[in-house]
C-alpha positions as CSV (number, residue, x, y, z in Angstrom):
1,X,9.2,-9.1,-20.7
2,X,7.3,-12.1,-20.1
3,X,3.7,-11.8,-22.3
4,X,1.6,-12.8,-18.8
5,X,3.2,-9.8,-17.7
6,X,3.1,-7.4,-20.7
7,X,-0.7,-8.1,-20.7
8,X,-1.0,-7.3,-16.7
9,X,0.0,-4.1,-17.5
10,X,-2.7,-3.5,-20.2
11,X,-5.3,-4.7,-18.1
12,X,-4.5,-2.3,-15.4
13,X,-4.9,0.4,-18.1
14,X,-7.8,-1.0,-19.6
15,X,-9.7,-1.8,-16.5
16,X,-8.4,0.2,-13.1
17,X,-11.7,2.2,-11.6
18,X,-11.0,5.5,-11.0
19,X,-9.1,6.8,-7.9
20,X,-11.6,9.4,-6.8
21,X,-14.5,10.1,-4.5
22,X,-18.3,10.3,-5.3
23,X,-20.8,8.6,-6.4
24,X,-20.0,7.8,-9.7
25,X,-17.1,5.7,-8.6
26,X,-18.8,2.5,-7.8
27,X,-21.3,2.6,-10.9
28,X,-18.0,3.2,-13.1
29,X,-16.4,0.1,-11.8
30,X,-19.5,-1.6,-12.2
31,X,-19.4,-0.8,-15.5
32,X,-15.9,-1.2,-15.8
33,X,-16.3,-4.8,-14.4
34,X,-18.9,-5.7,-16.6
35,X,-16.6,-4.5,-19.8
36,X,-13.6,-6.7,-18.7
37,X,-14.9,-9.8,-18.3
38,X,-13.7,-10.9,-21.5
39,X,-10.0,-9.5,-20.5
40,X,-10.2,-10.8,-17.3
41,X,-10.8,-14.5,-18.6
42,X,-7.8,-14.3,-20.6
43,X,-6.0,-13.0,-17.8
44,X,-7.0,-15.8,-16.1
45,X,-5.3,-18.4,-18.1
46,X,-2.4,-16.8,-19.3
47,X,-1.7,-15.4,-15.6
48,X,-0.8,-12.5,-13.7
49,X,2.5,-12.4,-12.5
50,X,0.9,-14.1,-9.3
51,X,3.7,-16.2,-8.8
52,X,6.9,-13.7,-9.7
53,X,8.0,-12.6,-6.1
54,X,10.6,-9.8,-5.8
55,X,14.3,-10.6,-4.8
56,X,15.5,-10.0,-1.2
57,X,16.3,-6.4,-0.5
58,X,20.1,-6.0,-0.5
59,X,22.2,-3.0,0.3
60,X,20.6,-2.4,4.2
61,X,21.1,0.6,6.1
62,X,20.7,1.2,9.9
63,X,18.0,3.8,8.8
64,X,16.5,3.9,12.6
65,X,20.0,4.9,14.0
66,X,19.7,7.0,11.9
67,X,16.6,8.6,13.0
68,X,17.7,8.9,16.1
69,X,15.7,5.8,17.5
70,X,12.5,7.0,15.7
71,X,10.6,4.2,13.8
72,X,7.2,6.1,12.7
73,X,7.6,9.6,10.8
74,X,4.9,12.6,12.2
75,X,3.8,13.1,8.6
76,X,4.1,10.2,5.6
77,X,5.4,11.1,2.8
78,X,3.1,12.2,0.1
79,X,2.8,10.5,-3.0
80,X,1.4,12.0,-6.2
81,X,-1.9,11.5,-7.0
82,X,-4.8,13.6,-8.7
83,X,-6.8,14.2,-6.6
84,X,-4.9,16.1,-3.8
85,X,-5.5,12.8,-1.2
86,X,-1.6,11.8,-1.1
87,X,-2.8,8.2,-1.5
88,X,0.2,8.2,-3.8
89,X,-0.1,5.3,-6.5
90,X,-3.2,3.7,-7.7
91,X,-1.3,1.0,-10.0
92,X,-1.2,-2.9,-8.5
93,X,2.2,-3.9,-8.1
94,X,3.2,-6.4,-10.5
95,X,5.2,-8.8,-7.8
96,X,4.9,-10.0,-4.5
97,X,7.0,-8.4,-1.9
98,X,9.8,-10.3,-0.5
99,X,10.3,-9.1,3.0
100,X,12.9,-9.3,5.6
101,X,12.2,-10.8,8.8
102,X,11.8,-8.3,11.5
103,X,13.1,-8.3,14.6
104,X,11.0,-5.4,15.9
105,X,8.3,-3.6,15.2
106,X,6.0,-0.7,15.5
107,X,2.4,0.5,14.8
108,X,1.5,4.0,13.9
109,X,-2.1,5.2,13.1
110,X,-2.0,8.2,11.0
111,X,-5.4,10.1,10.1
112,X,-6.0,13.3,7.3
113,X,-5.6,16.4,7.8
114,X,-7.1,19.1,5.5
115,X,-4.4,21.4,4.2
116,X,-6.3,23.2,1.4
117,X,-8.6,23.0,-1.7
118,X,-7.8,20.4,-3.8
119,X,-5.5,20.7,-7.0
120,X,-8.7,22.4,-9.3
121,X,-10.4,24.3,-6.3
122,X,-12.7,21.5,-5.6
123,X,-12.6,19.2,-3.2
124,X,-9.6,19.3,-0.5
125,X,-5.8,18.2,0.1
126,X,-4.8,16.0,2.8
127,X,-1.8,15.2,4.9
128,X,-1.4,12.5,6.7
129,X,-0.4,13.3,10.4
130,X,0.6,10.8,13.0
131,X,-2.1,10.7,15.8
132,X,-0.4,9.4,19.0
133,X,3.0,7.7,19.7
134,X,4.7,5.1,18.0
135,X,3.3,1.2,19.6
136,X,6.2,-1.1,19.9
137,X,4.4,-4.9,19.1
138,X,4.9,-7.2,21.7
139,X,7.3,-10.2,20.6
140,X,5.1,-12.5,21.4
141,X,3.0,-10.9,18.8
142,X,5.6,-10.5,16.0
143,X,5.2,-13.6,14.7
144,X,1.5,-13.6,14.0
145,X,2.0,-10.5,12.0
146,X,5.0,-11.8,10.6
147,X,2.7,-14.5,9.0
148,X,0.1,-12.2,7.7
149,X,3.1,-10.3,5.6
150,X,3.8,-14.0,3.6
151,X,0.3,-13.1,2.3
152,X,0.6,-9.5,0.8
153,X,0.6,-10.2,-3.4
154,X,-0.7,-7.3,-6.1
155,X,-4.2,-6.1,-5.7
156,X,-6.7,-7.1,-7.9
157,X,-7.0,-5.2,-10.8
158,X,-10.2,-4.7,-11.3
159,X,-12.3,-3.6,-7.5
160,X,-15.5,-2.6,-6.0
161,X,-14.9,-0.5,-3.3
162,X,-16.8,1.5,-0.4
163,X,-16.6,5.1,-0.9
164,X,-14.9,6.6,2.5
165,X,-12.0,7.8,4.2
166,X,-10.5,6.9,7.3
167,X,-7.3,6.4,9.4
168,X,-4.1,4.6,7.7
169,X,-2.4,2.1,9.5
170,X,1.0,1.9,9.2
171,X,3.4,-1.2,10.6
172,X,7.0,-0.3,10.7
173,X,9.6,-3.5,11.1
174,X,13.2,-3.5,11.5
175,X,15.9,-5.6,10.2
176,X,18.9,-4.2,12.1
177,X,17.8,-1.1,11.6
178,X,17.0,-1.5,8.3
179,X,13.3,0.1,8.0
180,X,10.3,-0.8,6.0
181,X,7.1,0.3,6.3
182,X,3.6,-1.5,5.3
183,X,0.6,1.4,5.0
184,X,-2.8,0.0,5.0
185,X,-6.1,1.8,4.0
186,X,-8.4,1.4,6.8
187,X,-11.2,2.4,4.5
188,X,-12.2,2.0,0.7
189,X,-10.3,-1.2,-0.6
190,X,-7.9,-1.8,2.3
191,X,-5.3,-0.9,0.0
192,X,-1.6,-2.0,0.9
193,X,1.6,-0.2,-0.1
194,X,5.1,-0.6,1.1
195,X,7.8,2.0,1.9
196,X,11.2,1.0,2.2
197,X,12.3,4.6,4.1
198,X,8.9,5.4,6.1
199,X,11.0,9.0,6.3
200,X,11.3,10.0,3.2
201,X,9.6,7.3,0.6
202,X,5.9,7.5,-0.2
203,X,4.3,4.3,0.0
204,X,3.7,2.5,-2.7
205,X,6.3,4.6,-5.0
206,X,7.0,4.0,-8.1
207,X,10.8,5.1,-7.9
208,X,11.7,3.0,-4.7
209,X,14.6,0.0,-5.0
210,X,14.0,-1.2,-1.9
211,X,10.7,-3.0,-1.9
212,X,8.3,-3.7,-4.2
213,X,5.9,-0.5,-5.5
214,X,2.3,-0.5,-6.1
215,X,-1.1,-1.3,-4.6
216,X,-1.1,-4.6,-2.5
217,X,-4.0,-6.3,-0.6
218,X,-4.0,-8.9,2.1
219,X,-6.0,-11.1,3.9
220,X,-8.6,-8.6,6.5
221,X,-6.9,-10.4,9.8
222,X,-3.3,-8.3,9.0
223,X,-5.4,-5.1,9.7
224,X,-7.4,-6.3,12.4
225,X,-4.1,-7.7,14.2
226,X,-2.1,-4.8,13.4
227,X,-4.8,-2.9,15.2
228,X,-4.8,-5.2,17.8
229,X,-1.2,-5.4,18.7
């Protein structure tokens, strides 16, 4: 392991705000912020993995054949998180993605749905079900998109963010057939995560091969386009 890298990892455990709603989140990262600096400077010249991209993925399968034509799930997968949101994880991936050019794709919005108290009694546990049908992008608008995806790298360790919830936006390319799927927060940070089986694979899971795990970020124009198209 490569020591830029082995100390990327203790920064995220030294320094990531906590994943949770209230108040108290933005003064703890405050705080947390304030506490780093020294970390972050060394971070800063030894470097963050910024440059290590991911290989290709290898080993495609015509998952959307396979799904009977369907590119968007009703329901994401869940990932495992404390708080009962099915964010799934908080951790920045440590590379970028490298991602295969699509030769279609699809937007899905999909918005939470309270199931139940969350995991202590407090608080609740969300779903996240698809609201409306599956928006195949225009090919004239592929390419713009296709850009904005060069630009996904690992979120910043260390963020402020607003203290919401909203709709997640979800872009679903193929590769001849070969799915993956790019979930963004349209609230909070504007997290990214990736999901190389939009059917079955939480985004941003630890345990997937085919794409890169972990909390991404990109420039503002991907969600605004992805909207858009």
């Amino acid at each position: 392991m490569q020591r830029s890298a082995w100390l990327c990892r203790c920064a995220l455990i030294a320094v990531e705000p906590p994943r949770r709603f209230g108040r108290r989140r933005i003064m703890d990262t405050v705080r947390r912020v304030v506490a780093a600096m020294p970390l972050l400077a060394v971070l800063a010249l030894a470097g963050c993995g910024e440059d290590d991209v991911a290989s290709p993925q290898s080993g495609l399968a015509d998952e959307l054949a396979a799904h009977d034509g369907r590119a968007c799930p009703d329901q994401l997968p869940l990932g495992e998180d404390p708080d009962g949101y099915g964010f799934g994880t908080g951790e920045p991936a440590n590379q970028r993605p490298s991602l295969l050019t699509p030769d279609a794709a699809w937007v899905c919005r999909y918005d939470a749905t309270r199931t139940g108290p969350g995991p202590d009694g407090d608080g609740s546990t969300f779903q996240w079900q698809r609201g409306g049908k599956p928006r195949l992008v225009d090919p004239s608008r592929l390419a713009v998109l296709t850009d904005h995806l060069s630009e996904v790298r690992p979120a910043d360790a260390v963020q402020v963010c607003t203290d919401d919830l909203g709709s997640r936006w979800m872009l679903v390319f193929s590769h001849k057939g070969d799915l993956t799927g790019v979930v963004i927060d349209d609230y909070g940070c504007h997290d990214i995560r990736l999901t190389d089986e939009p059917f079955e694979t939480a985004p941003g899971d630890p345990g997937q091969e085919g794409t890169v795990p972990g909390v991404l970020s990109a420039p503002a124009q991907l969600l605004a386009d992805l909207k858009a198209a």
